[in-house]
C-alpha positions in Angstrom: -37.1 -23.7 -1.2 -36.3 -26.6 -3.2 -39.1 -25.2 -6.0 -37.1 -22.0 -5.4 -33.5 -23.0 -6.9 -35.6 -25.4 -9.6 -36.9 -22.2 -10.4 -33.6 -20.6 -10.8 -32.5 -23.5 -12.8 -34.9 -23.3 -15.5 -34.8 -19.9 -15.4 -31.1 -20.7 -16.7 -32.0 -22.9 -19.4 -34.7 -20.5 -20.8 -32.5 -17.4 -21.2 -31.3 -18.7 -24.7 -34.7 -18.4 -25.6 -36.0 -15.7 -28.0 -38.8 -14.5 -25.7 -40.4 -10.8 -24.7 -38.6 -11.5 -20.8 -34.9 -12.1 -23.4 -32.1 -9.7 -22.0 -30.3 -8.3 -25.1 -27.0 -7.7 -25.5 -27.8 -3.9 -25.7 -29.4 -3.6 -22.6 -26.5 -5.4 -21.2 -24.0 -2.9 -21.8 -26.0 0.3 -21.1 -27.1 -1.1 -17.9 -22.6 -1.4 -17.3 -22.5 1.7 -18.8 -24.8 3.4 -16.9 -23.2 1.6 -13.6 -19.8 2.2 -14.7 -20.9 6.4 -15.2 -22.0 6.5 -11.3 -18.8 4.7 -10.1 -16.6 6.9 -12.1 -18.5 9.8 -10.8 -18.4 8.7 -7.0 -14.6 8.1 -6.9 -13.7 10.3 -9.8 -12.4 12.4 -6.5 -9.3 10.2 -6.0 -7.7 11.0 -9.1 -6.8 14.8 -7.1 -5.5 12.5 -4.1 -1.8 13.0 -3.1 0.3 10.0 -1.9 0.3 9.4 1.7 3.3 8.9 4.4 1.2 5.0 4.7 3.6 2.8 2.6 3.5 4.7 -0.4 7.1 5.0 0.0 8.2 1.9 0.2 5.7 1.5 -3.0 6.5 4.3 -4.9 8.2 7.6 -3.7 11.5 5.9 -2.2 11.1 2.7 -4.2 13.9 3.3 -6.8 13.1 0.1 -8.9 10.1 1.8 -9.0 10.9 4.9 -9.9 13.9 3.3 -12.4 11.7 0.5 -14.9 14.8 -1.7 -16.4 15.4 -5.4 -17.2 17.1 -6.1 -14.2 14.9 -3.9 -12.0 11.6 -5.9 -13.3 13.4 -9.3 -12.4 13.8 -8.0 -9.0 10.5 -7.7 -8.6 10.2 -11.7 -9.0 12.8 -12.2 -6.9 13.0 -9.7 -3.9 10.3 -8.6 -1.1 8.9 -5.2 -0.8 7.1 -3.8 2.3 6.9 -7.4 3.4 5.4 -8.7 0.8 6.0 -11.0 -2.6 3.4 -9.2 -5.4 6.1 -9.0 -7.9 3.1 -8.1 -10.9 2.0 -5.3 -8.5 5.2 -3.7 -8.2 5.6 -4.0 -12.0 2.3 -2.0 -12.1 3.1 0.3 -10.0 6.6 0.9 -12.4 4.6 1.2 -15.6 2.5 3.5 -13.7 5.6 5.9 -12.5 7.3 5.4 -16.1 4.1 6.7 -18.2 2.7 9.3 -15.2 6.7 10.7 -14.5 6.2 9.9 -10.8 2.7 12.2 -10.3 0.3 11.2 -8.3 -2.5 10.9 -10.5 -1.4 8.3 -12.5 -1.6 6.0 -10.1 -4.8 6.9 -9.0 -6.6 6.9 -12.7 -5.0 3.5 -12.9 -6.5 2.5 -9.7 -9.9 3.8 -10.9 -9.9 2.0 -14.5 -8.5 -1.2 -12.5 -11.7 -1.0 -10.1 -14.2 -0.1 -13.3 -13.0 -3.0 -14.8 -13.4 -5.3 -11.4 -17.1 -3.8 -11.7 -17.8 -5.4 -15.3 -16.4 -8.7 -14.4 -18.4 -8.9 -11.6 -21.7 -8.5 -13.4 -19.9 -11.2 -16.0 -19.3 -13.4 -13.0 -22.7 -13.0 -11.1 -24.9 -13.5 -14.8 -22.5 -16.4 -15.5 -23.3 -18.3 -12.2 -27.0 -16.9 -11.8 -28.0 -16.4 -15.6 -29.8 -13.2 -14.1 -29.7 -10.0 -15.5 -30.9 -8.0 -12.4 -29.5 -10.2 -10.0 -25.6 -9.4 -11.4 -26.5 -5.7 -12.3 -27.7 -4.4 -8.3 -24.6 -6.9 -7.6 -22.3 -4.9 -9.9 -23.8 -1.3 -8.7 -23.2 -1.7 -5.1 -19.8 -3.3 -5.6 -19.0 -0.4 -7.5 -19.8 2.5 -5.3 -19.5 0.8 -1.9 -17.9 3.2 0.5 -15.8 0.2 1.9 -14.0 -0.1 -1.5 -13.1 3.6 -1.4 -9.9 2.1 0.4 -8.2 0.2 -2.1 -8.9 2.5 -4.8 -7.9 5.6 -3.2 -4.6 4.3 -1.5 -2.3 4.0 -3.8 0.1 0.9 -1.8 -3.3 -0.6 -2.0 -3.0 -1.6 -5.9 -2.3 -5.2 -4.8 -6.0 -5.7 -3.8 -7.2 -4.6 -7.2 -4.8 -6.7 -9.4 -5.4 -9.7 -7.2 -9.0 -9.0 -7.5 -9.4 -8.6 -11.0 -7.2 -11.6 -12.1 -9.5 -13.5 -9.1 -12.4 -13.0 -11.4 -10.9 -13.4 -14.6 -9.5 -16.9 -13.7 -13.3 -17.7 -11.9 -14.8 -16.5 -14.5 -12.8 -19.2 -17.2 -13.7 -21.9 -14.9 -17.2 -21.6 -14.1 -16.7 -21.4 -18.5 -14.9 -24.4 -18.2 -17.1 -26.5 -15.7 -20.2 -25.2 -18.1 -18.8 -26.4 -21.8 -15.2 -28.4 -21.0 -13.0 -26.5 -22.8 -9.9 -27.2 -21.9 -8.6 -24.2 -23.2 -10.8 -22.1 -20.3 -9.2 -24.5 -17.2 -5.7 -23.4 -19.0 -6.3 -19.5 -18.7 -7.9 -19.9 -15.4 -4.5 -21.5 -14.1 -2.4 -18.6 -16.3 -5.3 -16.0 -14.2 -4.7 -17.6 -11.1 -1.0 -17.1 -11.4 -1.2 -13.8 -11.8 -3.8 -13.1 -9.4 -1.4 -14.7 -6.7 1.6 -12.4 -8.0 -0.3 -9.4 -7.0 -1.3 -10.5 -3.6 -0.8 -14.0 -1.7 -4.7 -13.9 -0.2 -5.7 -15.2 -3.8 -4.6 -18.4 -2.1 -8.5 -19.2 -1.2 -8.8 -19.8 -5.3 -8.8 -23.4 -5.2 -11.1 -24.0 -2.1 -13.5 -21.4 -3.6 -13.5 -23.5 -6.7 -14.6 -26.4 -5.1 -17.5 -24.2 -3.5 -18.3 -23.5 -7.5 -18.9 -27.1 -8.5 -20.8 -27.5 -5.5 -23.3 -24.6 -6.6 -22.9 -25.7 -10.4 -23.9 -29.4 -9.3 -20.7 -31.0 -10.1 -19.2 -33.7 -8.6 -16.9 -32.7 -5.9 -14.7 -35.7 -5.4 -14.2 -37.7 -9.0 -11.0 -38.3 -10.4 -11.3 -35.3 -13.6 -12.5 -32.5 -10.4 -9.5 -34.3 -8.5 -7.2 -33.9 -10.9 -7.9 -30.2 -12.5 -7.6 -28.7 -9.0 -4.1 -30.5 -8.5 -2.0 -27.6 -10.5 -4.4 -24.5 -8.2 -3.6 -26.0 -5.1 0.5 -26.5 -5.8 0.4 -22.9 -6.8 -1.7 -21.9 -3.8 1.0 -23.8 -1.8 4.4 -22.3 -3.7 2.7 -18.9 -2.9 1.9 -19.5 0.3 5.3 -20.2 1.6 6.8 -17.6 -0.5 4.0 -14.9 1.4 4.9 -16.4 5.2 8.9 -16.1 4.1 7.9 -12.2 3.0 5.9 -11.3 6.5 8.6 -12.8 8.4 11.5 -11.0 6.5 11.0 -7.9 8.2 8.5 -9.1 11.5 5.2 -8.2 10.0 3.7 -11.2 11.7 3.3 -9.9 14.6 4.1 -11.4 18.9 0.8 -13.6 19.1 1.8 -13.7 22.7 0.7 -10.2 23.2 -3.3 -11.6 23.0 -3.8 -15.1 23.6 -5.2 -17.7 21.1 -8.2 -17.6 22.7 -8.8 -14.1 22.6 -7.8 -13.9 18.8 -10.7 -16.1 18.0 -12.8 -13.5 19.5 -11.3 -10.6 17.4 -11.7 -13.1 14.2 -15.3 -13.0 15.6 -15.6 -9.7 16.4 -13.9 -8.6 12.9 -16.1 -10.8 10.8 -19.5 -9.4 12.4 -18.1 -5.9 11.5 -17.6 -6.5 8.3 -21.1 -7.2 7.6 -22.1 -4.6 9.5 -19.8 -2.1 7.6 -21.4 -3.7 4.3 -24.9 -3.4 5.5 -23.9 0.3 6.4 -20.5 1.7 6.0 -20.5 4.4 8.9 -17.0 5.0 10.5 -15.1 3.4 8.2 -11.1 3.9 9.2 -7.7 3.3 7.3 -6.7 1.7 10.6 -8.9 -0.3 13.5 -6.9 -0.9 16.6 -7.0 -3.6 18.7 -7.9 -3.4 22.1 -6.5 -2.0 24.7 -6.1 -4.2 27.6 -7.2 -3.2 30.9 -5.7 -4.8 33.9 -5.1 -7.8 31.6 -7.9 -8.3 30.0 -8.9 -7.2 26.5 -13.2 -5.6 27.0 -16.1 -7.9 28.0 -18.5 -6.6 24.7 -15.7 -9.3 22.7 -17.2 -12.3 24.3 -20.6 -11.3 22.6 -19.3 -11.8 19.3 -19.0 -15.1 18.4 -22.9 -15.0 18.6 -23.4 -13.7 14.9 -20.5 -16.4 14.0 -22.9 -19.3 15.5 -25.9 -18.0 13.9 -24.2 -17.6 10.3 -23.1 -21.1 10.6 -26.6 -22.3 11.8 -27.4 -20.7 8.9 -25.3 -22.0 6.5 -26.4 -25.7 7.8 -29.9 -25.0 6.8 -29.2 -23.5 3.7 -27.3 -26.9 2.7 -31.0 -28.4 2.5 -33.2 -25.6 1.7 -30.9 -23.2 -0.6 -27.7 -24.0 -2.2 -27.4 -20.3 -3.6 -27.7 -19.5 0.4 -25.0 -21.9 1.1 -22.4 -21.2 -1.7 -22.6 -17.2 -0.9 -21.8 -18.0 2.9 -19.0 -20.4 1.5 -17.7 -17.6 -0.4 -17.7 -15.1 1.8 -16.4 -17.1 4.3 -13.0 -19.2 2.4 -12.3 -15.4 1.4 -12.4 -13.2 4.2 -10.8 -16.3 6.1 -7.3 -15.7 6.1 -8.1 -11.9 6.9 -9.2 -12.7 10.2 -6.1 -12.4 12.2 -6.3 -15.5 13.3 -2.3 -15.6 12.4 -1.4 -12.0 13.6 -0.1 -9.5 10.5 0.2 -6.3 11.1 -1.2 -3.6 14.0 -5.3 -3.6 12.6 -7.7 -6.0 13.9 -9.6 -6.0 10.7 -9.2 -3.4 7.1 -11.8 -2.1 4.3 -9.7 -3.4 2.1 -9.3 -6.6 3.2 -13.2 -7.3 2.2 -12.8 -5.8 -1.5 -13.3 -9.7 -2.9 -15.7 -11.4 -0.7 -17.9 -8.6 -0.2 -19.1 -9.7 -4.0 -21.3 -12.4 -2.2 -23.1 -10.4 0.5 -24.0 -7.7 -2.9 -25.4 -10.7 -4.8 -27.2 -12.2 -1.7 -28.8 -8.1 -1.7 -29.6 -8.7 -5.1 -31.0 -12.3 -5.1 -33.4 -11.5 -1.9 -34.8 -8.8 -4.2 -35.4 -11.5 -7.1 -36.4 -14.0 -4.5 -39.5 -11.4 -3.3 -40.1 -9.8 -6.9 -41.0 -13.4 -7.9 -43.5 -13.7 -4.6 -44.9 -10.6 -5.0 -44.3 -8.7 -8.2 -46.7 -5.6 -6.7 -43.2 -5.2 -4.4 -41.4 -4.5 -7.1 -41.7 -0.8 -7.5 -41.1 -0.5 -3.5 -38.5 -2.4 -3.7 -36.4 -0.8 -6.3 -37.2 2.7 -4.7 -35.4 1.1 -1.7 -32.6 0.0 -3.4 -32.1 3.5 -5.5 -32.2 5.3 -1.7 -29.7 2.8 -0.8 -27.1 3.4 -3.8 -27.9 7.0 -3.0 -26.9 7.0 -0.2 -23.6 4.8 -0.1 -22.9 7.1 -3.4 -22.8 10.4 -1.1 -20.9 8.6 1.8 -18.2 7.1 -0.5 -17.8 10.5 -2.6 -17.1 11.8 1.2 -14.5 9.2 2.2 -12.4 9.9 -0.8 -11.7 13.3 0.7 -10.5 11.5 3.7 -8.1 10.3 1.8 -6.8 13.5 -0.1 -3.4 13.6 2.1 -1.5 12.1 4.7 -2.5 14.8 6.9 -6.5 14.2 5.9 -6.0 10.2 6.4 -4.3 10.5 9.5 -6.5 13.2 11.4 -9.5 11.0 10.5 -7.9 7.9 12.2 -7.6 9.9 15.1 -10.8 11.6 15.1 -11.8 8.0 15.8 -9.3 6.2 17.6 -6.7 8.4 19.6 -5.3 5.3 20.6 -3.2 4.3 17.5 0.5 4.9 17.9 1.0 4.9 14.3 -1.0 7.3 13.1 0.6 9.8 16.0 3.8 9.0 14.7 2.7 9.4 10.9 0.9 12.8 11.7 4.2 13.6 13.3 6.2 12.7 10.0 4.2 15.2 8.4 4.5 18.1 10.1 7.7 17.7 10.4 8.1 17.3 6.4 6.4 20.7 7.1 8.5 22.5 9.3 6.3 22.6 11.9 8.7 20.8 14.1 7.5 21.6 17.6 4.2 20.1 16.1 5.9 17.1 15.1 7.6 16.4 18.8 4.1 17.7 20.6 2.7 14.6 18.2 5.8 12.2 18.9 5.4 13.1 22.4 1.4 11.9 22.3 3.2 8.6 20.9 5.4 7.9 23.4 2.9 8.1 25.7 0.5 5.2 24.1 3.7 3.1 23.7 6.9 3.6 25.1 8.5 0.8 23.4 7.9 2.3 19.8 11.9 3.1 19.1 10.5 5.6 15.2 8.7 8.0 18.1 12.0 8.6 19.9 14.0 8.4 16.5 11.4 10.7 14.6 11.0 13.6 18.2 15.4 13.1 18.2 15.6 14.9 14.1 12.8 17.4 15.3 14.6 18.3 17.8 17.8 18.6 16.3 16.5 20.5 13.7 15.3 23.0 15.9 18.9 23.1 17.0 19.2 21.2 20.0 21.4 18.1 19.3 21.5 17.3 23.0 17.9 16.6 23.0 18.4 14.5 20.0 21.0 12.4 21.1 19.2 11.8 24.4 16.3 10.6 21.9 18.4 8.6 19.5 20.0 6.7 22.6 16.2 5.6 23.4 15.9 4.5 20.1 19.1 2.5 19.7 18.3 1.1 23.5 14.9 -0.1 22.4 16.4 -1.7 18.8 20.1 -2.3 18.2 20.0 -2.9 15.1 17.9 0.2 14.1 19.9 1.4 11.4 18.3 5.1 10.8 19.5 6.0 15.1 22.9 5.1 14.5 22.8 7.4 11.3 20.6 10.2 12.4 23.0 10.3 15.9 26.1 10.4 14.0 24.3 13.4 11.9 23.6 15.1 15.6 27.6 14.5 16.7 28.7 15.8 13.2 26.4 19.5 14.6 28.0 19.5 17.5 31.7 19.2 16.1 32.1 15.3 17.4 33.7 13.9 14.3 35.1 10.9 15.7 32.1 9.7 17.3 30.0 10.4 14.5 32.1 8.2 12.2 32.2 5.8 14.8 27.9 6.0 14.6 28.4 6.2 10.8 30.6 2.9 10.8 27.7 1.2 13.3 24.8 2.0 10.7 27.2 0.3 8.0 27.5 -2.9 10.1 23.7 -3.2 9.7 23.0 -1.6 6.6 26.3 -1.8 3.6 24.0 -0.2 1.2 23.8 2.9 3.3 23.9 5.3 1.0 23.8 8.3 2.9 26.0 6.8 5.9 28.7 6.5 3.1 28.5 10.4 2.5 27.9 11.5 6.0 31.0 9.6 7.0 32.7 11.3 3.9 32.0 14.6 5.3 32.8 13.8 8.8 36.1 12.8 7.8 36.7 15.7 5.7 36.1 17.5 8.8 38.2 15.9 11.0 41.0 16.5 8.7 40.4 20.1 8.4 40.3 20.3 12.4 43.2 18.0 12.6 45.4 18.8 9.8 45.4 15.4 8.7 45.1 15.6 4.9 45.3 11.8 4.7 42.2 11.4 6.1 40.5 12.9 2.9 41.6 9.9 1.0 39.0 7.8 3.1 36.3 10.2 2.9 37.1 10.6 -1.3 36.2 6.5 -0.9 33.1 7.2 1.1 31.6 9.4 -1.4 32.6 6.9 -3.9 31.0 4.5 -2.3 28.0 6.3 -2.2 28.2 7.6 -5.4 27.9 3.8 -6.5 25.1 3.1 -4.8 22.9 6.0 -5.6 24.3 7.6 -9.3 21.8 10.0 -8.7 22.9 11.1 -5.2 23.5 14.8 -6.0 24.7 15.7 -2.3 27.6 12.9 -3.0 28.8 14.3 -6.1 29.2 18.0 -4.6 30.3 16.7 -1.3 33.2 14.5 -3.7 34.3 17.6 -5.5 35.0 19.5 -2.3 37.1 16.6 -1.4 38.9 17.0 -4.7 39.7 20.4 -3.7 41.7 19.4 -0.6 43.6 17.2 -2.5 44.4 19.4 -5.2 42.4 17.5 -7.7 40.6 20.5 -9.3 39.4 19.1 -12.9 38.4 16.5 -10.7 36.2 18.9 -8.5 35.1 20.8 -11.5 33.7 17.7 -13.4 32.1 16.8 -10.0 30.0 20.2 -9.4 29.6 19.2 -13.5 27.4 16.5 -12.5 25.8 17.9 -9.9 24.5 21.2 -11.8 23.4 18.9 -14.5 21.3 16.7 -12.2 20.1 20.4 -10.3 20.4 23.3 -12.4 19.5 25.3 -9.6 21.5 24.5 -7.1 23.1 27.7 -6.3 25.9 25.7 -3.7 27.4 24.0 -6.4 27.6 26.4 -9.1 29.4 28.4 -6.4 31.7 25.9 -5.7 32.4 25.5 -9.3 32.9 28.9 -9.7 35.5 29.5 -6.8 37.4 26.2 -8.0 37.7 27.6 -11.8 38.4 31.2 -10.7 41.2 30.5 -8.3 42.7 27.5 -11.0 42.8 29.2 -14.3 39.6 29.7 -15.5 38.7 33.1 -14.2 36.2 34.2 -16.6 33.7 31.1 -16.5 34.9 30.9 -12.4 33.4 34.7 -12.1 30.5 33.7 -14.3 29.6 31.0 -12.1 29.7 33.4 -8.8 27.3 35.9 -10.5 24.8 33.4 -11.3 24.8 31.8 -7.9 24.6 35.4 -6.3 21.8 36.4 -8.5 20.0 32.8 -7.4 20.1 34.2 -4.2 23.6 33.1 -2.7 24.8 35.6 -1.0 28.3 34.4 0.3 29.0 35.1 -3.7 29.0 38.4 -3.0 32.4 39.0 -1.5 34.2 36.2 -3.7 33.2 38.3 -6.7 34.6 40.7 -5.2 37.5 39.7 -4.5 38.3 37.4 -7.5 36.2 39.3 -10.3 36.7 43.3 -9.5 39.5 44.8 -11.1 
């Protein structure tokens, strides 16, 4: 072997040459664009993909810095969390996105698809860089293009994180392998400015530094001078910074999950057991799912097959021995596959999945150039294998092309995503409760509670089943039910700020205005920016004062919509809800200018220009008052009917 990498070697140092074997630059970019046509065309799909009920919004759709790109909005970014995270450059992404798109849904995609394209050309630059080899870094750029395991973080839209992290990964890789080659200092600056960014758009690009050290190993520098010492120094400090800042964000809201629930011993096995199937799933990507439970546990113990696992582990590391005296190329792919995927183990519980396609998006670059450096490494024993060979490889990108232009239909919808999990797990709570969330946004609400129901089951504990089966049932009019359920919930979790609200909604149905305020007031304690707690409470006071008589209590309701009204400017219910309380107080300019705001932000809302119009035609404006009721009655609101003829009938 060691003829083998001086092989490679001089076949470095004779690529400047002008020689028949010379790649030209031509070649070079029809090859990318020929790979970039087949990647488009794969997971072109995606861009007719809707968002999902899976993060996408606390991303996107319910994310109103998001949805509202301003100065002081962006500077939250850098200084908040969002779905347990710090990626303050993703977020900003993700607002660019909803600011040129208008919030649709394809926007996000196309912008996941260019940002994957474009992590398929620096690949190939990265790969020739380290390898000066032209096929080598083109089968490496192919299959890391239409893999069916990266269909994941281009087709789930809360996964943009990968992709930035990814392609600022490269970038900053890339201008240090340029740096370690000609000592530009100018290419160890922009690797640090890469590396930044990279980190700003997902924590894991932590493994930077170490994998940089694995670099000068492969490029034959010396790993422990002073000048390799002291150009790492400003990686690791950010690796650090970030680091902290990335524990701080999981904890924030408990995304780290109990790591009592499976002992230490036992998570070593999963790391094992996860780390085996990702190679597997990269060798052949069959049964690939958005979510891969852990085990269930059995009187106690998590299933026997586990304890096979760290088998594979051992002989990859056996491996990787040998290969430090017979193959450094060997060795340095292990290394980076290994310091990547690392931290995605689960060795320090995060989340509900033992492992995730998209957590392999960046390593999964070396086990595509070991693929295409075992096909050099035989072409150059036995060049008559060459035409076999590349038949083998074409069936190969054929057929990962077909099974990743299937998964992206998997993930058209929430409904698609979530009946595919289940198709294949049955087991996963979530995904139950998810399903559930959609039928319910449906209507389908005795679909949603027999889904609910099938969660409960699996987990007992899970307080959103009981919270999410309560509103079901309440909307199909049985608030009983749904208090029963939102008691669960608020048993389960206290401080689960959504029961205390959605109970106090189910005692406003069933007349109980005290005790919904008093639920309304308990959702406040744990949540001040309550928005809609603020308005609900408005119009459960504005009830009790009708029932009561007590027009003083109006007053605190005309704060609650304020309130509300000053959290949300755009919270149309608030406005509406605010001008009726005008009209019990006798403000009725007030009330008009109120139903004002609200038409202008819904034209079509039929409740308020009825409102309007009763307000103007019994206060002095008849005319535009009985203009009002005719439109709203010709929108379909019937009730117009006998105020028109009572006010506007001569």
């Amino acid at each position: 072997m060691k003829k083998e990498e001086n092989k490679v070697h001089v076949h470095r140092q004779e690529l400047s040459k002008q020689d028949p074997g010379r790649i030209s630059d031509r070649k070079h970019i029809i090859s990318m664009a020929l790979v970039l046509a087949l990647t488009t065309l794969v997971l072109f799909p995606v861009i007719r993909n809707e968002f999902t009920n899976w993060d996408d919004s606390g991303y996107v759709t319910q994310n109103k810095y998001v949805q509202e790109l301003s100065v002081k909005n962006a500077k939250a970014f850098f200084t908040d969390y969002f779905v347990s995270n710090y990626h303050p450059v993703t977020m900003l992404s993700l607002a660019l996105d909803y600011r040129i798109g208008g919030g649709r849904a394809w926007m996000f995609h196309l912008t996941s698809l260019l940002l994957h394209l474009l992590a398929v050309v620096l690949v190939f630059c990265l790969v020739f860089l380290l390898f000066a080899n032209y096929e080598i870094a083109l089968i490496t750029a192919v299959l890391f293009g239409i893999h069916t395991i990266h269909v994941e973080p281009v087709a789930w839209i809360s996964d943009r994180k990968d992709l930035l992290c990814t392609v600022f990964f490269l970038l900053s890789l890339i201008c240090y392998v340029s740096y370690a080659r000609h000592s530009g200092m100018k290419f160890l600056v922009l690797s640090v400015v890469f590396f930044i960014l990279s980190s700003l758009s997902k924590a894991t690009a932590v493994t930077l530094p170490v994998t940089l050290i694995a670099t000068d190993y492969f490029l034959n520098r010396k790993l422990f001078d002073k000048k390799s010492i002291l150009e790492k120094i400003p990686f690791f400090i950010i690796a650090v910074i970030i680091g902290i800042i990335a524990i701080k964000a999981q904890k924030s809201s408990a995304s780290i999950a109990d790591s009592t629930v499976f002992t230490f011993y036992e998570r070593i096995l999963f790391a094992c057991y996860g780390f085996t199937q990702y190679i597997l799933k990269l060798l052949l990507p069959v049964n690939l799912s958005a979510i891969y439970p852990f085990p269930v546990k059995v009187n106690g113990s998590i299933p026997g097959y586990f304890w096979f696992y760290p088998l594979p582990v051992i002989a990859l590391a056996a491996a990787f021995i040998a290969a430090i005296r017979r193959s450094k190329t060997i060795a340095f792919l292990i290394l980076f596959f290994v310091i990547n995927v690392f931290l995605l183990l689960q060795l320090i519980p995060v989340g509900s999945a033992i492992m995730a396609d998209r957590y392999i998006y960046l390593s999964s670059i070396a086990f595509f150039v070991f693929i295409g450096y075992v096909y050099k490494f035989i072409v150059d024993k036995n060049s008559s294998l060459k035409t076999i060979l590349i038949a083998v490889l074409c069936g190969y990108v054929f057929v990962l092309s077909v099974l990743s232009a299937n998964r992206t239909h998997d993930w058209k919808d929430s409904m698609t995503i979530w009946n595919d999990v289940l198709s294949k797990y049955d087991h996963v709570t979530i995904a139950w409760v998810n399903r559930g969330n959609i039928k319910f946004e449906n209507g389908d609400y005795q679909g949603a509670i027999t889904d609910y129901n099938q969660s409960i089951k699996l987990n007992d504990k899970h307080a959103e089943s009981f919270l999410n089966r309560g509103t079901s049932k309440k909307e199909l009019g049985d608030p009983k039910g749904a208090i029963a359920d939102y008691d669960i919930a608020i048993s389960l979790n206290h401080n689960f700020d959504k029961a205390w609200y959605n109970r106090g909604g189910a005692r406003l149905d069933m007349n109980d205005f005290e005790g919904a305020i008093a639920d309304y007031n308990q959702a406040l304690v744990l949540n001040p920016e309550y928005a809609e707690a603020y308005s609900n409470r408005g119009n459960a006071k504005v009830s009790l004062a009708n029932t009561s008589g007590n027009n003083q209590i109006v007053y605190g309701a005309l704060a609650d919509y304020n309130r509300a009204i000053e959290l949300n400017p755009g919270f149309i219910e608030a406005y509406s809800n605010r001008g009726i309380a005008k009209t019990l107080l006798g403000d009725y300019p007030g009330a008009i200018n109120d139903f004002d705001v609200t038409l202008s932000l819904n034209p079509n809302d039929a409740l308020a220009l009825f409102l309007r119009g009763m307000t103007k035609a019994e206060h002095g404006q008849r005319e535009d008052g009985c203009a009002d009721l005719f439109r709203a009655y010709k929108m379909g609101f019937q009730q117009a009917a006998e105020q028109i003829q009572r006010l506007c009938k001569k």
